[in-house]
mmCIF file of the N, C-alpha and C atoms, coordinates in Angstrom:
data_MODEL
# 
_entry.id   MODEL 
# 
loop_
_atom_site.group_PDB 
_atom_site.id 
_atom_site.type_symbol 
_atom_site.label_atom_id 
_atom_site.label_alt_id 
_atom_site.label_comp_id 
_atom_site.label_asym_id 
_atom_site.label_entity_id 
_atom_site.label_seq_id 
_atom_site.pdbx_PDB_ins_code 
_atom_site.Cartn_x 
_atom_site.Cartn_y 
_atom_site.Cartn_z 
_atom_site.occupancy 
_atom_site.B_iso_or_equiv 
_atom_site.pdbx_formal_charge 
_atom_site.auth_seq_id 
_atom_site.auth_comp_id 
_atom_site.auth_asym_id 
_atom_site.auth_atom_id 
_atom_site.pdbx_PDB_model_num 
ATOM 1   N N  . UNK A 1 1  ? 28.867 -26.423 -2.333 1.00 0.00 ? 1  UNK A N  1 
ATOM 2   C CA . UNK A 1 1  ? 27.978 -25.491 -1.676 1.00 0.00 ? 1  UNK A CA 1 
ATOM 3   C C  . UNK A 1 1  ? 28.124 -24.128 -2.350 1.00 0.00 ? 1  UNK A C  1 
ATOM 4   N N  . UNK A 1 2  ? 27.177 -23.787 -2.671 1.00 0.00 ? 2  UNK A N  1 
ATOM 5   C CA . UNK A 1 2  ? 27.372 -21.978 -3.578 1.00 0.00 ? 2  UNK A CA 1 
ATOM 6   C C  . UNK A 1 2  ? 27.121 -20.905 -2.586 1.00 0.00 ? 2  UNK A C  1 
ATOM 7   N N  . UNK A 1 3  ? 27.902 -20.265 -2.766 1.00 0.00 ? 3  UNK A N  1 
ATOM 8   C CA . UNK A 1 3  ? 27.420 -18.984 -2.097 1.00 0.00 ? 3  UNK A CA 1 
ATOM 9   C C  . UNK A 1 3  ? 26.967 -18.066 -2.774 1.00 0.00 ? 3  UNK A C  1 
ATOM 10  N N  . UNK A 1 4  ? 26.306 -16.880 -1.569 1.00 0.00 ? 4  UNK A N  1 
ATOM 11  C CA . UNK A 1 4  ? 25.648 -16.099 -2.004 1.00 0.00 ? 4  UNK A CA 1 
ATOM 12  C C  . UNK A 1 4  ? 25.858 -14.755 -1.540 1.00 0.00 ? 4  UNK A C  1 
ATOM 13  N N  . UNK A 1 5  ? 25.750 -13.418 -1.983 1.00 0.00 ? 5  UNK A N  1 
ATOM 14  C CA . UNK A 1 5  ? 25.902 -12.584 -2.050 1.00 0.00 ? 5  UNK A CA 1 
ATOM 15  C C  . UNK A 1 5  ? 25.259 -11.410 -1.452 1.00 0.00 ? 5  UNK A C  1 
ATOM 16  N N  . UNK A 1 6  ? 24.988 -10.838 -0.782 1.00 0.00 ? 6  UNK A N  1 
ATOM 17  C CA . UNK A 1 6  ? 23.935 -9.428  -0.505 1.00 0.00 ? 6  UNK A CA 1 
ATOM 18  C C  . UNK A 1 6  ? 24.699 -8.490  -0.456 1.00 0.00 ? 6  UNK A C  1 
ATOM 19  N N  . UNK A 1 7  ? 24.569 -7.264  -1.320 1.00 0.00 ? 7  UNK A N  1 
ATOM 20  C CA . UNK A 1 7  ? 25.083 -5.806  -1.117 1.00 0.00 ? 7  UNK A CA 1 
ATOM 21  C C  . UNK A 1 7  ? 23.967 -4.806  -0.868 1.00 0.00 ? 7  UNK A C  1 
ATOM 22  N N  . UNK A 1 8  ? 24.086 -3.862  0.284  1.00 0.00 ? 8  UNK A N  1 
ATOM 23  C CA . UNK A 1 8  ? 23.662 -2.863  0.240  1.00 0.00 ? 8  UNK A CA 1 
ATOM 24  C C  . UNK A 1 8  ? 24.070 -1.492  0.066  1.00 0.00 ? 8  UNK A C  1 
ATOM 25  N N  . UNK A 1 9  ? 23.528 -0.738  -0.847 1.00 0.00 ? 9  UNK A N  1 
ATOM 26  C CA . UNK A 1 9  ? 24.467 0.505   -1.028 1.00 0.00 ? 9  UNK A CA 1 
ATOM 27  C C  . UNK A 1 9  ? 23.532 1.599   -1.148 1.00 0.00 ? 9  UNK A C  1 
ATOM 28  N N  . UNK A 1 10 ? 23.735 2.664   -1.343 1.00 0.00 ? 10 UNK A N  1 
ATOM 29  C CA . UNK A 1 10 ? 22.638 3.791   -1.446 1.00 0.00 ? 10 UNK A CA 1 
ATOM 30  C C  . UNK A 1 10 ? 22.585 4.326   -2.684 1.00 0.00 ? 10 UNK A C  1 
ATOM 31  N N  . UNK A 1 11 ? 21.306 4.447   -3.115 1.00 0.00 ? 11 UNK A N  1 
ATOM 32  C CA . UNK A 1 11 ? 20.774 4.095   -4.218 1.00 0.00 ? 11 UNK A CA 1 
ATOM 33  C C  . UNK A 1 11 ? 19.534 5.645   -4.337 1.00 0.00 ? 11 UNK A C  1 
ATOM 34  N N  . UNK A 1 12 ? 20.316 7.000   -4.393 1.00 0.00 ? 12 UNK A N  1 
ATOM 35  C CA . UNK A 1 12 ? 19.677 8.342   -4.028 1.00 0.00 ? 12 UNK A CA 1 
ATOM 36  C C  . UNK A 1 12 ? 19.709 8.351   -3.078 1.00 0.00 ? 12 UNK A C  1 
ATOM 37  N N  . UNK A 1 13 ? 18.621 8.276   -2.381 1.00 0.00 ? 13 UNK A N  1 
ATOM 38  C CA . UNK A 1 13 ? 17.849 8.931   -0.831 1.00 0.00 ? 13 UNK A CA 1 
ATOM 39  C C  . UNK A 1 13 ? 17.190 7.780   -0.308 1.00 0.00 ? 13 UNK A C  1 
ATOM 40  N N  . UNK A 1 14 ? 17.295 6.332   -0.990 1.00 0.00 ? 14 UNK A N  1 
ATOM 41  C CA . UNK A 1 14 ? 17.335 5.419   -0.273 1.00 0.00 ? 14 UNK A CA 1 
ATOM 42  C C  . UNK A 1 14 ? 18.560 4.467   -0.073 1.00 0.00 ? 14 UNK A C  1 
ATOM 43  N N  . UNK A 1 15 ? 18.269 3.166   0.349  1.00 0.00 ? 15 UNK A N  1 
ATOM 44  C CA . UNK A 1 15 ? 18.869 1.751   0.080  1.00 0.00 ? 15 UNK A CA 1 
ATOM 45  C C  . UNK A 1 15 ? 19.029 0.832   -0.392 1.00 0.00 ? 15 UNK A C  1 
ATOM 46  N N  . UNK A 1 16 ? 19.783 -0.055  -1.523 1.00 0.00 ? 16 UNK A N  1 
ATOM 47  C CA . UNK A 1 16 ? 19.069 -0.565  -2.123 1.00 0.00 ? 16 UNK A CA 1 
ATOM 48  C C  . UNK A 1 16 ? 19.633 -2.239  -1.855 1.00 0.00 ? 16 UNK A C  1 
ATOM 49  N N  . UNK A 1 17 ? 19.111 -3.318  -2.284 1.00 0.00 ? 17 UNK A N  1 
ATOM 50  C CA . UNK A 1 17 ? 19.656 -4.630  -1.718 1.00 0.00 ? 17 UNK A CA 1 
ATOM 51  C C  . UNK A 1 17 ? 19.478 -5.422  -2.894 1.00 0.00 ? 17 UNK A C  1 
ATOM 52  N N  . UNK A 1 18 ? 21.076 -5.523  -3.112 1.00 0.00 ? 18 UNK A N  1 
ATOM 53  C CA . UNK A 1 18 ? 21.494 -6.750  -4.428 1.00 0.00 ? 18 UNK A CA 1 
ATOM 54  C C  . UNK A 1 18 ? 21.165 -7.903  -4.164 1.00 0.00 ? 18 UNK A C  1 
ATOM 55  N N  . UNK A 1 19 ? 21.411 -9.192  -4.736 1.00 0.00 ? 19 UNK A N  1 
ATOM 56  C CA . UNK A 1 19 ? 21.234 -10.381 -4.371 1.00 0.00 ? 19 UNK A CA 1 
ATOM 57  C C  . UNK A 1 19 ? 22.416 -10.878 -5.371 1.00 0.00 ? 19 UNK A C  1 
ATOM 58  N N  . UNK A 1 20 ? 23.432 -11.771 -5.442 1.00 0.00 ? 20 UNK A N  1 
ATOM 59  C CA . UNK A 1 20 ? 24.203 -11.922 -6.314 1.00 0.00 ? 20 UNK A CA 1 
ATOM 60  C C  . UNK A 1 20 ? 24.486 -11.099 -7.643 1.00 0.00 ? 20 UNK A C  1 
ATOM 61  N N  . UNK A 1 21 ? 24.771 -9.785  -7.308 1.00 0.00 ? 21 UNK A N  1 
ATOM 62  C CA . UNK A 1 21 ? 24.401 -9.021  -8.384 1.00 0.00 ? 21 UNK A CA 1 
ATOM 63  C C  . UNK A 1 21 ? 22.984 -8.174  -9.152 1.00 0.00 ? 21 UNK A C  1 
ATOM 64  N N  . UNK A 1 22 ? 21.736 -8.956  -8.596 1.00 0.00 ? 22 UNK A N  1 
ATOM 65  C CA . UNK A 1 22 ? 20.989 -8.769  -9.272 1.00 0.00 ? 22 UNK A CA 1 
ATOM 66  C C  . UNK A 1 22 ? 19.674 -7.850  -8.288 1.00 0.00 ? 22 UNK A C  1 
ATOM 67  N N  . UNK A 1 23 ? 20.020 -6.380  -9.089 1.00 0.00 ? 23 UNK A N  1 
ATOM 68  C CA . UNK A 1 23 ? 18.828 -5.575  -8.082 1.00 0.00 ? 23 UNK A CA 1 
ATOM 69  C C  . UNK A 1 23 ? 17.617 -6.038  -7.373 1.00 0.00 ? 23 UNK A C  1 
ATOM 70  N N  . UNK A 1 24 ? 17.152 -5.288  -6.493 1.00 0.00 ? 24 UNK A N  1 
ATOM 71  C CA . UNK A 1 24 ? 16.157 -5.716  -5.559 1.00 0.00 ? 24 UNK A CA 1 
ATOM 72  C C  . UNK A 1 24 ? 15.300 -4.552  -4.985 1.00 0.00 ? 24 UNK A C  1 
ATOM 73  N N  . UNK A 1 25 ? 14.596 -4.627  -4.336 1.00 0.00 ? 25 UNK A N  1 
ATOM 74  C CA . UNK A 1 25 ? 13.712 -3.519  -3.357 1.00 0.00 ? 25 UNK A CA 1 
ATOM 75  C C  . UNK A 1 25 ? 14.986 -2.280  -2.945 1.00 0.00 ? 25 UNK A C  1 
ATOM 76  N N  . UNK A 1 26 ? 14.037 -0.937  -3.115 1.00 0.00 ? 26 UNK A N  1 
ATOM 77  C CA . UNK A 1 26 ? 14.696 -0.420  -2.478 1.00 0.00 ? 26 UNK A CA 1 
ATOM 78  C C  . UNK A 1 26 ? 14.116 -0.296  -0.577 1.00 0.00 ? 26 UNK A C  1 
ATOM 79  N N  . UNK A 1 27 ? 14.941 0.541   0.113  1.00 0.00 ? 27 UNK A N  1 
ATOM 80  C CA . UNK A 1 27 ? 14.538 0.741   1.788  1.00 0.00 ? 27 UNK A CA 1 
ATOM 81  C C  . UNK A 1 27 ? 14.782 2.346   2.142  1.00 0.00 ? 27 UNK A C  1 
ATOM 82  N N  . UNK A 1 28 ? 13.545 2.941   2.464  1.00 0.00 ? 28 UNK A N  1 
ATOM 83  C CA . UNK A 1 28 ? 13.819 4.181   3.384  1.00 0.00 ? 28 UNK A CA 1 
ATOM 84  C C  . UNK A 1 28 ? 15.423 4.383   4.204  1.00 0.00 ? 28 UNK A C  1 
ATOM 85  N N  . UNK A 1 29 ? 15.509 3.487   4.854  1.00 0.00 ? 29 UNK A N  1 
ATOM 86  C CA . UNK A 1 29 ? 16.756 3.391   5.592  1.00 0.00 ? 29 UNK A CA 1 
ATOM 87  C C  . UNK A 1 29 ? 17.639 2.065   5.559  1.00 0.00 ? 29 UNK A C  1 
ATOM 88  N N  . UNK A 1 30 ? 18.885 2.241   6.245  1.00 0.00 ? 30 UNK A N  1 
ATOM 89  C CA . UNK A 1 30 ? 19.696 1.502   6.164  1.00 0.00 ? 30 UNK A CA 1 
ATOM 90  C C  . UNK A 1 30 ? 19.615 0.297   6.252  1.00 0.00 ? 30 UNK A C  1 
ATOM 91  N N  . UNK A 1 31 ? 19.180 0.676   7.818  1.00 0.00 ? 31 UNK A N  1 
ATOM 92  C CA . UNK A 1 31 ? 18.964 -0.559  8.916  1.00 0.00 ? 31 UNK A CA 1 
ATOM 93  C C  . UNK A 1 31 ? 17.482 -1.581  8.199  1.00 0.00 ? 31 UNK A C  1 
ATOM 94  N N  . UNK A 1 32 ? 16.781 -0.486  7.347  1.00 0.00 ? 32 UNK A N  1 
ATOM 95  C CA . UNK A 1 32 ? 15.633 -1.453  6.790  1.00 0.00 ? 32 UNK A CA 1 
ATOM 96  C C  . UNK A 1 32 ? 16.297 -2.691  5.737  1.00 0.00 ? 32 UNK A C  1 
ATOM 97  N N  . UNK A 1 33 ? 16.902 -2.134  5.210  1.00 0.00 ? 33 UNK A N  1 
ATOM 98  C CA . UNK A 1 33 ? 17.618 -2.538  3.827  1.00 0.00 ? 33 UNK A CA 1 
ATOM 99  C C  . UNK A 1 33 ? 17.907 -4.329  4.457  1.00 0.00 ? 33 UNK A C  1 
ATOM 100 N N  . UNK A 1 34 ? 18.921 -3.291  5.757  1.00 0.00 ? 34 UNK A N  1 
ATOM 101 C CA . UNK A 1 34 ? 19.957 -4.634  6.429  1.00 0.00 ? 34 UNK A CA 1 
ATOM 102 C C  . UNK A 1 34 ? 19.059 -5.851  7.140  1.00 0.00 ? 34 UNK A C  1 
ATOM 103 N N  . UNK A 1 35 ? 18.049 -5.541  7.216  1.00 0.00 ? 35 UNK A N  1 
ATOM 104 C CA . UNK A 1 35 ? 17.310 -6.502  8.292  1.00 0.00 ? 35 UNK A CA 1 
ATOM 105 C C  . UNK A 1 35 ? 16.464 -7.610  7.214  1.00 0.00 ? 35 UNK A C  1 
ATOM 106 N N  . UNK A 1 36 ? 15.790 -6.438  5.600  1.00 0.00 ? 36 UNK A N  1 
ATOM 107 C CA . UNK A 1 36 ? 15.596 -7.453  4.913  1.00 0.00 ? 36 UNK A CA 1 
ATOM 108 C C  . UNK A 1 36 ? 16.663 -8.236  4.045  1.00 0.00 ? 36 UNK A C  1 
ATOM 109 N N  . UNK A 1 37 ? 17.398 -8.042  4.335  1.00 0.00 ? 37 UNK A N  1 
ATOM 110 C CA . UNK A 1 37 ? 18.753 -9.209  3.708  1.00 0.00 ? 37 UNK A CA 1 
ATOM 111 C C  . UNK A 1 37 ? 19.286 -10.082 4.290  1.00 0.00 ? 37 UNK A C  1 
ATOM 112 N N  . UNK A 1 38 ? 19.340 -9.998  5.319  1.00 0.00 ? 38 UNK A N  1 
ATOM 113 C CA . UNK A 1 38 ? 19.495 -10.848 7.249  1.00 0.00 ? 38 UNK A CA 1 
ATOM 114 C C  . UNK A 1 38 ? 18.466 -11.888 6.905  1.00 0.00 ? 38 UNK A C  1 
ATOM 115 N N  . UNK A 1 39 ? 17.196 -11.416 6.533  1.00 0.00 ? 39 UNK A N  1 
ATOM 116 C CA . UNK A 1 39 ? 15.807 -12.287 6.491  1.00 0.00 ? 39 UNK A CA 1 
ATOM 117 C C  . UNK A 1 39 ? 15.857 -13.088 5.489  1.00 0.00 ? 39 UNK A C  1 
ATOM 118 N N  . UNK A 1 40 ? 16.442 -12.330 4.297  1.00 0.00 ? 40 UNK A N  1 
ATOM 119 C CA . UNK A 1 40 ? 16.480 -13.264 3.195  1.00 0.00 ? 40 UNK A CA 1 
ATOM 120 C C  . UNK A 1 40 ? 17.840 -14.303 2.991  1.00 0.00 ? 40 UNK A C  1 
ATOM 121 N N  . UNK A 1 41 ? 18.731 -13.859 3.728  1.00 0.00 ? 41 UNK A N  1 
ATOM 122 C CA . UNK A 1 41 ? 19.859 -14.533 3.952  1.00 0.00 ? 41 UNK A CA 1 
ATOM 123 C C  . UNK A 1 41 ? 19.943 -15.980 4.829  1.00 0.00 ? 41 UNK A C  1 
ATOM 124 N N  . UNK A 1 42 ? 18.831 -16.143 5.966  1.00 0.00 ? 42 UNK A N  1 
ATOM 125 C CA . UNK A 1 42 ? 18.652 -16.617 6.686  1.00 0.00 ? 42 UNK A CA 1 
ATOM 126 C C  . UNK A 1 42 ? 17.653 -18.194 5.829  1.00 0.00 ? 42 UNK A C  1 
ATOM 127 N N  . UNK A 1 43 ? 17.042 -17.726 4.763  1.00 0.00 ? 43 UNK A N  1 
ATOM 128 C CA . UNK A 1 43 ? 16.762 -18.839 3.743  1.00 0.00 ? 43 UNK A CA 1 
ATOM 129 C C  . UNK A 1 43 ? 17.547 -19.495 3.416  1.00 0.00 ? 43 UNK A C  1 
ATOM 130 N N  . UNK A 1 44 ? 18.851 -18.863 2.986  1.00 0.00 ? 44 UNK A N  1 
ATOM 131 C CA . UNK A 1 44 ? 19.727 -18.978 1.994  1.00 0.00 ? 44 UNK A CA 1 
ATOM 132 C C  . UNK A 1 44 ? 20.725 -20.323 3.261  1.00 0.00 ? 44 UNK A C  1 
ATOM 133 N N  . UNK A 1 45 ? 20.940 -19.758 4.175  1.00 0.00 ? 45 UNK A N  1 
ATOM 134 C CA . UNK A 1 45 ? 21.480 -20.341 5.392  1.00 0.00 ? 45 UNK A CA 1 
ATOM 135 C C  . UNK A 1 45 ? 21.208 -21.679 5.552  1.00 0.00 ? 45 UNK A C  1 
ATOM 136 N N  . UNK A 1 46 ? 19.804 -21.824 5.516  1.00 0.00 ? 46 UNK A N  1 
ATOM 137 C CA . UNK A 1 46 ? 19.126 -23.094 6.172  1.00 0.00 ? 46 UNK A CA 1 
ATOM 138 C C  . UNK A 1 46 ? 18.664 -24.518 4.423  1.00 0.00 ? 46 UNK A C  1 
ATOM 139 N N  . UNK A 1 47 ? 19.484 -23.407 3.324  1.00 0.00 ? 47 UNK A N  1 
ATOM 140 C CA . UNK A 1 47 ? 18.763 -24.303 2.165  1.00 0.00 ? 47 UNK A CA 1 
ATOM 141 C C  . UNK A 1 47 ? 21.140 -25.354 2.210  1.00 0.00 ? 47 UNK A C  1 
ATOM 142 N N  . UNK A 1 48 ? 21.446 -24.402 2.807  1.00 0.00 ? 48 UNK A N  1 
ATOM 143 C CA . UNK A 1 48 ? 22.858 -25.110 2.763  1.00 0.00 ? 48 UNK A CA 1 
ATOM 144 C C  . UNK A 1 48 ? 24.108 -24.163 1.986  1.00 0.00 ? 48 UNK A C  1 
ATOM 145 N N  . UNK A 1 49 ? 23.915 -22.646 1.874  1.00 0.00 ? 49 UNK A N  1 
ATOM 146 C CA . UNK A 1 49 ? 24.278 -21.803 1.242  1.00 0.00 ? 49 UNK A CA 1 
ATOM 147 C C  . UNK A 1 49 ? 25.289 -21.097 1.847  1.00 0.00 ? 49 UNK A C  1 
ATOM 148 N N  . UNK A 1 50 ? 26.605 -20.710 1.630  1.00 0.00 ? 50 UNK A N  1 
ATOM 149 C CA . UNK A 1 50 ? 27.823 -19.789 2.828  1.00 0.00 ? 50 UNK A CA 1 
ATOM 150 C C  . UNK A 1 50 ? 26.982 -18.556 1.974  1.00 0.00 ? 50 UNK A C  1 
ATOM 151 N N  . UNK A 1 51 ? 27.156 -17.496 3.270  1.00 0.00 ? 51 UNK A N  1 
ATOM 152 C CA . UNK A 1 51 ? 26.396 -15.854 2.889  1.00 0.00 ? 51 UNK A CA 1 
ATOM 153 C C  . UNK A 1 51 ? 27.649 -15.186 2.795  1.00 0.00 ? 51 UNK A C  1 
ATOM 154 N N  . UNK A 1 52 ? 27.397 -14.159 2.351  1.00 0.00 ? 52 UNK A N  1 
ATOM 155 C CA . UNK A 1 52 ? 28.167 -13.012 2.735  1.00 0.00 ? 52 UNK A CA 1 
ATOM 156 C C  . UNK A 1 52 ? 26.929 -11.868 2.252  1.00 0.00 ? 52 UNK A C  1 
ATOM 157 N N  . UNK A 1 53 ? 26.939 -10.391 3.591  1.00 0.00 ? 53 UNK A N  1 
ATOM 158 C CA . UNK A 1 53 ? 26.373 -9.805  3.693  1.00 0.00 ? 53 UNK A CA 1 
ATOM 159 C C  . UNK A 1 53 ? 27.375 -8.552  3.520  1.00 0.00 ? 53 UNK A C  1 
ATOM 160 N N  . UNK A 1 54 ? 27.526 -7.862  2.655  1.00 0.00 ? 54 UNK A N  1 
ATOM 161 C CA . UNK A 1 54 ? 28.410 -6.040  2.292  1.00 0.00 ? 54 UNK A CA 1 
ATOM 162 C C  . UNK A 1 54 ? 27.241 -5.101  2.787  1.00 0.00 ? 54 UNK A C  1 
ATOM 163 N N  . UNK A 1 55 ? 27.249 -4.274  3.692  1.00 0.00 ? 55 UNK A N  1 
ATOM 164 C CA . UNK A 1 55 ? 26.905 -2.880  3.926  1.00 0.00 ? 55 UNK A CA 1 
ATOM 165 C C  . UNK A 1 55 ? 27.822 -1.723  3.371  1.00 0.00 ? 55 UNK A C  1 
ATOM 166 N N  . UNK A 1 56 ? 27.220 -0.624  2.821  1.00 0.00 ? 56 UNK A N  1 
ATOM 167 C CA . UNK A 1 56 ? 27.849 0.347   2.605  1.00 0.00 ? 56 UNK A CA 1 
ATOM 168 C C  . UNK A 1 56 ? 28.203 1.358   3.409  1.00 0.00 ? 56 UNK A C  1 
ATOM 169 N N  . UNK A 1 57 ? 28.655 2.094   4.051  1.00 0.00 ? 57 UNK A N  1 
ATOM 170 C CA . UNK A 1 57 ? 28.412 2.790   5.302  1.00 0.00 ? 57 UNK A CA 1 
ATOM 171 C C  . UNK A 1 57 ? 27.746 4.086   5.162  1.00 0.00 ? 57 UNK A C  1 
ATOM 172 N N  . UNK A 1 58 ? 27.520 4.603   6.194  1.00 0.00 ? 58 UNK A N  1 
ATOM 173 C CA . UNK A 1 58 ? 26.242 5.895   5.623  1.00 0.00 ? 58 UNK A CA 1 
ATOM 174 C C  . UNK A 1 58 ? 27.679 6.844   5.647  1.00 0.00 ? 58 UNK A C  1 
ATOM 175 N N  . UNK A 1 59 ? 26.901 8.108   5.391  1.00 0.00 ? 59 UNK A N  1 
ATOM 176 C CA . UNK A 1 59 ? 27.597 9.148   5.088  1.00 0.00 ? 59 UNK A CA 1 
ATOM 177 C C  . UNK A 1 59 ? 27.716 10.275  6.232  1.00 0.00 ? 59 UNK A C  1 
ATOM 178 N N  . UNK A 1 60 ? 27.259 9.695   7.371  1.00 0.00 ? 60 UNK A N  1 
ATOM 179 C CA . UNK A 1 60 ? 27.073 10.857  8.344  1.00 0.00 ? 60 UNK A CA 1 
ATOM 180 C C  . UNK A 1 60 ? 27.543 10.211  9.654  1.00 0.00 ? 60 UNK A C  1 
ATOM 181 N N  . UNK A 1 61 ? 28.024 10.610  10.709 1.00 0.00 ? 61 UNK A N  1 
ATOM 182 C CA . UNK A 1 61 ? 28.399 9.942   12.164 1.00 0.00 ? 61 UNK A CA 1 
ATOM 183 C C  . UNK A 1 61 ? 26.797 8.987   12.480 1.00 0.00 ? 61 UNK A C  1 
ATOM 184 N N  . UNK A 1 62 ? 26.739 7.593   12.332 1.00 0.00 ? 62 UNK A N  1 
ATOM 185 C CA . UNK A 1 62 ? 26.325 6.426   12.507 1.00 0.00 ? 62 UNK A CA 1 
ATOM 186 C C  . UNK A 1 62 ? 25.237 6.686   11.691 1.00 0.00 ? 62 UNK A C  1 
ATOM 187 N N  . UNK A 1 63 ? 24.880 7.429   10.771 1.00 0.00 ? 63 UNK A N  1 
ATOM 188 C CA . UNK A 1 63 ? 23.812 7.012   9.846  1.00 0.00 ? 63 UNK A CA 1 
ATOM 189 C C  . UNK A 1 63 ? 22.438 7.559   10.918 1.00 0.00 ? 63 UNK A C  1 
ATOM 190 N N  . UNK A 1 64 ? 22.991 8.519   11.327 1.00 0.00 ? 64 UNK A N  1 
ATOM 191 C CA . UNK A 1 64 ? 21.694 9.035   11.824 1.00 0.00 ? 64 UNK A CA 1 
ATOM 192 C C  . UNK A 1 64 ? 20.787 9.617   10.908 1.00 0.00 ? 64 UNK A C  1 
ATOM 193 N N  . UNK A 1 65 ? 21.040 10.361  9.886  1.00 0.00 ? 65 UNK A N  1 
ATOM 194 C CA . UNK A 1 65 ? 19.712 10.668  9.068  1.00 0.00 ? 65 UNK A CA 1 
ATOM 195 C C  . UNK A 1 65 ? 19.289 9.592   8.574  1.00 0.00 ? 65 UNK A C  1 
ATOM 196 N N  . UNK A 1 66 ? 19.984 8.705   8.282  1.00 0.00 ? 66 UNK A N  1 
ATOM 197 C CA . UNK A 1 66 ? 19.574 7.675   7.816  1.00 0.00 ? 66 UNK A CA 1 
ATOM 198 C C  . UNK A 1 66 ? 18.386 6.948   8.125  1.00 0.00 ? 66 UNK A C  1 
ATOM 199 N N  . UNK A 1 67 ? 18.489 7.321   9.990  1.00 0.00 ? 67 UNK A N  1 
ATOM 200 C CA . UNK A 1 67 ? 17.653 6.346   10.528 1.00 0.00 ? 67 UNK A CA 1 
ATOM 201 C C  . UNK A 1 67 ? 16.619 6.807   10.401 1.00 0.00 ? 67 UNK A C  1 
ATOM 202 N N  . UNK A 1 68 ? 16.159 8.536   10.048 1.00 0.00 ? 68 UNK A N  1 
ATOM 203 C CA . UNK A 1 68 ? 15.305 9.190   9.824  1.00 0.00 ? 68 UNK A CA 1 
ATOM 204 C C  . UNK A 1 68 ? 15.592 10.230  10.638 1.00 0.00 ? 68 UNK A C  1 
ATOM 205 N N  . UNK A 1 69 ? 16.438 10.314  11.553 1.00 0.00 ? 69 UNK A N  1 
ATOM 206 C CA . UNK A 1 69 ? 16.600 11.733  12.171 1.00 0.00 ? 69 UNK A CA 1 
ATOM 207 C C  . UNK A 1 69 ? 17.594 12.192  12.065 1.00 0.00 ? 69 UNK A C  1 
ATOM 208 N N  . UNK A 1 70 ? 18.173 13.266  12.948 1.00 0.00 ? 70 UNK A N  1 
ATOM 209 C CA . UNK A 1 70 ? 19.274 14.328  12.585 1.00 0.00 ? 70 UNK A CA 1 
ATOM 210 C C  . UNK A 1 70 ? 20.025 14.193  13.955 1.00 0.00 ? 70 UNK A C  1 
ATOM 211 N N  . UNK A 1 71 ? 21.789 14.170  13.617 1.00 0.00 ? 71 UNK A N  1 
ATOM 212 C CA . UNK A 1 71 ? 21.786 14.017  14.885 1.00 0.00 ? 71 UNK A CA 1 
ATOM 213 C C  . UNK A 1 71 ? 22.387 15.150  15.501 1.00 0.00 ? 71 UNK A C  1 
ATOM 214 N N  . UNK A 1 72 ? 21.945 15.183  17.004 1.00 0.00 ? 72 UNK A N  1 
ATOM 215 C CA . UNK A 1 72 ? 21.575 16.177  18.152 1.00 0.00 ? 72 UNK A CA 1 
ATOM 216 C C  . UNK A 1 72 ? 22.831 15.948  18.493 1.00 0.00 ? 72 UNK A C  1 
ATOM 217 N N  . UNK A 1 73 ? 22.989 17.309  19.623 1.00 0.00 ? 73 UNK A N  1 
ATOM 218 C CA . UNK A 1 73 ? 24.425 16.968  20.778 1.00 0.00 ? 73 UNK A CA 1 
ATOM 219 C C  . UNK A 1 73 ? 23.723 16.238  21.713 1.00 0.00 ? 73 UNK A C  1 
ATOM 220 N N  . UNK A 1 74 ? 24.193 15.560  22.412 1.00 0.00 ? 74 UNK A N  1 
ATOM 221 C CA . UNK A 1 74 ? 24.251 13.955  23.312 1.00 0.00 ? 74 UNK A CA 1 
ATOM 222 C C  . UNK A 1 74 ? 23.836 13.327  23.300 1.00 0.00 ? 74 UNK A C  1 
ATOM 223 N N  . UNK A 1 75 ? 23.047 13.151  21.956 1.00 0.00 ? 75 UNK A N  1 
ATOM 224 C CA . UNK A 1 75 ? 22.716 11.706  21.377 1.00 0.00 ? 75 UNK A CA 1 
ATOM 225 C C  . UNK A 1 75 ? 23.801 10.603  20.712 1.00 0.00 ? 75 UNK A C  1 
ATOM 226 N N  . UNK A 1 76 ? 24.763 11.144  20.972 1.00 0.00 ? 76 UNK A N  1 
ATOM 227 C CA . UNK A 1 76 ? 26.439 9.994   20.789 1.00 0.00 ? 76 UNK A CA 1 
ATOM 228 C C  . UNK A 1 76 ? 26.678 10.083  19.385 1.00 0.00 ? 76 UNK A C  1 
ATOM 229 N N  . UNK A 1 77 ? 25.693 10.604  18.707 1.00 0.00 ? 77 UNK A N  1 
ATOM 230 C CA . UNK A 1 77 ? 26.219 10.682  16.829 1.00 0.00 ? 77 UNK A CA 1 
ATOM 231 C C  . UNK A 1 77 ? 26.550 12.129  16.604 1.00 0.00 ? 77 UNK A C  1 
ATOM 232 N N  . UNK A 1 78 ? 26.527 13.142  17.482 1.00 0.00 ? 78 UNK A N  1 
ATOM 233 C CA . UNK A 1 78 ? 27.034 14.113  17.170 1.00 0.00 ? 78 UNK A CA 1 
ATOM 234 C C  . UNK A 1 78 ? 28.239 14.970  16.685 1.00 0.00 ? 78 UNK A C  1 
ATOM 235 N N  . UNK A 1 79 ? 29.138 15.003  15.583 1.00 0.00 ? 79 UNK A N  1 
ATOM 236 C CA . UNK A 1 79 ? 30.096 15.700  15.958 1.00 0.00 ? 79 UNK A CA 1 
ATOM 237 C C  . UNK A 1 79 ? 30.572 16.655  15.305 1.00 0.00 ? 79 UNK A C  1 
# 
């Protein structure tokens, strides 16, 4: 059974999503990045494939700019 690979890392001011090494789309945001690799992983799953999925972590308390905004006091990413 082969496995397979997904990295996401940040790639400027976006996201970008490897596939065994080999570049791919970039994503506005993180969570975009992560959901299309989940999707494409989920092929990979059902053809008989072990995954492994690497996120990079953002750079800010939970990747709030990331998500596109900034984060506020008591929105829980503040600090």
């Amino acid at each position: 059974m082969a496995s397979v690979a997904y990295r996401i890392k940040r790639d400027g001011d976006q996201w970008s999503v490897a596939r065994d090494g080999q570049p791919g789309m970039t994503y506005v945001t993180q969570e975009a990045a992560f959901e299309v690799a989940v999707g494409e992983a989920g092929g990979d799953l059902r053809a008989g494939h072990d995954v492994v999925i690497e996120v990079s972590a953002a750079t800010d308390p939970a990747g709030a700019a990331d998500r596109g905004g900034t984060p506020v006091e008591s929105d829980g990413f503040h600090s």
